[in-house]
C-alpha positions in Angstrom: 29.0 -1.4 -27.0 26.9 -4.6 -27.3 28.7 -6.2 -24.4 27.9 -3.4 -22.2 24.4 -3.9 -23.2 24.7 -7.6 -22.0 26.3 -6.4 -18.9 23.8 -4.6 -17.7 21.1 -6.4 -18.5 22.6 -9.6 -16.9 22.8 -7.0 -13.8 19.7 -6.0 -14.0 18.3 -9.9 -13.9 20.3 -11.1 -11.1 19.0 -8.0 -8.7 15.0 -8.8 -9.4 16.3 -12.6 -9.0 17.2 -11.6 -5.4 14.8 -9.2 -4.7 12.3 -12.0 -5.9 13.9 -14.7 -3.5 13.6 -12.5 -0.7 10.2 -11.6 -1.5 9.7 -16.1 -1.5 11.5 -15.7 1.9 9.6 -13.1 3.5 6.4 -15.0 2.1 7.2 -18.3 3.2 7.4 -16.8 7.1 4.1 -14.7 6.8 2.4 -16.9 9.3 5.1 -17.5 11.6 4.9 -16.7 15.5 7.0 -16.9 18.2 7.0 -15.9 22.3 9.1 -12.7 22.1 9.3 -9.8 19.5 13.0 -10.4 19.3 12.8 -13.7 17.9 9.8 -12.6 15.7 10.4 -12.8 11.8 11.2 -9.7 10.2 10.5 -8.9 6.5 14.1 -8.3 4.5 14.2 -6.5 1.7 17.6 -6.0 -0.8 19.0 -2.9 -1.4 20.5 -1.6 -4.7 22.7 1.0 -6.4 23.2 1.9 -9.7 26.9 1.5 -11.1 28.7 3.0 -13.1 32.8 1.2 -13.9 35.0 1.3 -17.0 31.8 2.8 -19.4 30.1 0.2 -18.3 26.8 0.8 -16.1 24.5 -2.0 -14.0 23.3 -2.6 -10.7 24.8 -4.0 -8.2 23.4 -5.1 -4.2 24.3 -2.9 -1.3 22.9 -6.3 1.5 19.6 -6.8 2.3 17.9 -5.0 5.3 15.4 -6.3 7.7 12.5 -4.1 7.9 12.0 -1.9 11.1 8.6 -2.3 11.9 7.4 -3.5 15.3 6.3 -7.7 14.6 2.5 -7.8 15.1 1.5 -8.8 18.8 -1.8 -10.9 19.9 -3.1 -12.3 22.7 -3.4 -16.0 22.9 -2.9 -17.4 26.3 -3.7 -20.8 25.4 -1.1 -20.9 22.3 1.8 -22.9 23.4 4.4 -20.2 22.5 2.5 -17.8 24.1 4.9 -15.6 26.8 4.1 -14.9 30.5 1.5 -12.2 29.5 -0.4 -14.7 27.2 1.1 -12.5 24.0 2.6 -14.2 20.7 4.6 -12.2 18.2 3.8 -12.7 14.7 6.2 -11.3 11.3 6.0 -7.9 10.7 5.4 -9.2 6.8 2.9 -7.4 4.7 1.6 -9.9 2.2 -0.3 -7.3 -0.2 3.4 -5.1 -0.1 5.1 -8.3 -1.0 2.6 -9.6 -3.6 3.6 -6.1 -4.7 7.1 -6.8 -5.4 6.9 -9.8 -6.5 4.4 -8.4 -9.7 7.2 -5.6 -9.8 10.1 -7.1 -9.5 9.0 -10.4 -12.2 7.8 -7.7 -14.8 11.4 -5.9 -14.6 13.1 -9.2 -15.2 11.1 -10.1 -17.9 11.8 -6.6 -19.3 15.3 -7.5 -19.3 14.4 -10.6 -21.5 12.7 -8.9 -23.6 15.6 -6.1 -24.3 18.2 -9.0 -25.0 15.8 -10.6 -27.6 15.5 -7.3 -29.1 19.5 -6.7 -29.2 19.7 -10.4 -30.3 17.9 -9.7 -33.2 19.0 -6.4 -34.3 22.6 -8.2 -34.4 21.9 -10.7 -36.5 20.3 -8.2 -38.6 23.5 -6.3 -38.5 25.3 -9.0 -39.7 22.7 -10.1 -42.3 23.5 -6.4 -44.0 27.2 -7.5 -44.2 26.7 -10.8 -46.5 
């Protein structure tokens, strides 16, 4: 039973440690732009499922999907990757939604903590009752 309780926990950590890097990633390209909305940065976001094998539960990652919102568009003719029209594409990233789930997703992890701590120490306790 205890292991199980490891298991899942460890699960549990490595998802928000992805969803947190992608949240660094999508982040780190807030502010990029390009000259088409093809090449334009769009936000990615993991995607989990809950799992359930041999009695043993967790979560596991389904991939990470970009987001299908259109990148923003401005007009700048004097930018230098401005296209024909004088427009540049910017990341479709939402800063405040990734601030978001960054909060979200570093409280969950350090959930996680705090539940192995807590089985940590009602095993030694278990084991103090023995002697």
């Amino acid at each position: 039973m205890s292991m199980s309780i490891f298991d899942i926990a460890g699960s549990a950590m490595k998802a928000q440690n992805l969803r947190l890097n992608t949240t660094a990633s999508n982040l780190a390209n807030v502010n990029t732009v390009t000259g088409s909305a093809e090449e334009a940065y769009r936000a990615r976001h993991p995607v989990f499922a809950a799992v359930l094998q041999n009695e043993i539960g967790g979560v596991e990652s389904r991939g990470v999907v970009e987001s299908s919102r259109e990148p923003e568009m401005r007009y700048e003719p004097g930018h230098p990757l401005a296209n024909e029209e004088g427009y540049i594409f910017g990341s479709n990233v939402d800063s405040v939604e990734e601030m978001a789930n960054m909060m979200s997703a570093t409280r969950s992890y350090q959930s996680n903590v705090d539940m192995l701590g807590t089985v940590r120490q009602l095993m030694l306790q278990t084991l103090k009752m023995g002697q």
